[in-house]
C-alpha positions in Angstrom: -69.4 47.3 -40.5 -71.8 50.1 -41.0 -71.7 53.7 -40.2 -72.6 54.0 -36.8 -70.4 51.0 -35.9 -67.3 52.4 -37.1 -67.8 55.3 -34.8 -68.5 53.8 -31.9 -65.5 51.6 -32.6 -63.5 55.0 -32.9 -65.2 56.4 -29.8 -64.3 53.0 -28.2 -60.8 53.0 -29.3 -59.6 56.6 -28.7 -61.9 58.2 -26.0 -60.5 56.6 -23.1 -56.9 57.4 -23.4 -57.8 61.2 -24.2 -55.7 63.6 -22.2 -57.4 66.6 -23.0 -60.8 68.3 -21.0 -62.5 69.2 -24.6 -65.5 66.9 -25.3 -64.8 64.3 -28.5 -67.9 64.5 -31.3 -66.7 62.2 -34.2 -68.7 61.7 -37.3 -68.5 60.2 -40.6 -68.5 62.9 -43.5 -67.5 63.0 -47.2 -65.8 65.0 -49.4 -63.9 64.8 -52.5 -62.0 62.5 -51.3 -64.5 60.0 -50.0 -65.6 59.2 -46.5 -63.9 60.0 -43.8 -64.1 59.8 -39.5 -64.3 63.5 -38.6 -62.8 64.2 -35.3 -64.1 67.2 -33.5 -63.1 69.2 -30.6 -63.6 72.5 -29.5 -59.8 74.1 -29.2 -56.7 73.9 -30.9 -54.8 72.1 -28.0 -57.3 69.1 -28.3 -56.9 69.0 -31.9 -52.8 69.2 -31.8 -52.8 66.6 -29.0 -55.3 64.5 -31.0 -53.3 64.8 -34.2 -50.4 63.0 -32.6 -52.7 60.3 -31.4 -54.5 59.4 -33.8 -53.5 57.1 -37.1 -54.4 58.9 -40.4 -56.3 56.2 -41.6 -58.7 54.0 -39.3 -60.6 50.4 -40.3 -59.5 52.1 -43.6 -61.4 55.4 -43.7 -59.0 58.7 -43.6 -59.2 60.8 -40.3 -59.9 64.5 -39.9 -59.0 66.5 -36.5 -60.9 69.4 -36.6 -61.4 72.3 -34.2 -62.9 75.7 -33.5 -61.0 78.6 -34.5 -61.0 81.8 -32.2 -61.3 85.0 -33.1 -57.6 85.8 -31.6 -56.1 82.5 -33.2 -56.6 84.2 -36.8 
């Protein structure tokens, strides 16, 4: 399965049981730890909701939840 499959098996997967209002980007990335799916959305209340949903690992690539900080979250 390439790149672009994977996420739109993710986006497949996960999108339509998401509770939250915040609109889902996910991309694959890479760090130092390999590649990854990297799941963005725009508050922390997405990202603490979509922690608790989604698996650390999927179709065996870790998973990032990562969101905006604001200014008065700091």
């Amino acid at each position: 399965m390439n790149d672009e499959e994977l996420i739109q098996l993710a986006y497949s997967t996960y999108e339509p049981y998401m509770q939250i209002t915040d609109e889902l980007e996910i991309l694959m990335k890479s760090d130092d730890g390999g590649r990854h799916l990297d799941f963005f959305v725009s508050n922390r209340a997405s990202a603490k909701y979509l922690r608790n949903k989604i698996p650390h690992t999927f179709e065996g690539r870790r998973t990032i939840v990562r969101y905006r900080v604001e200014i008065e979250e700091e």
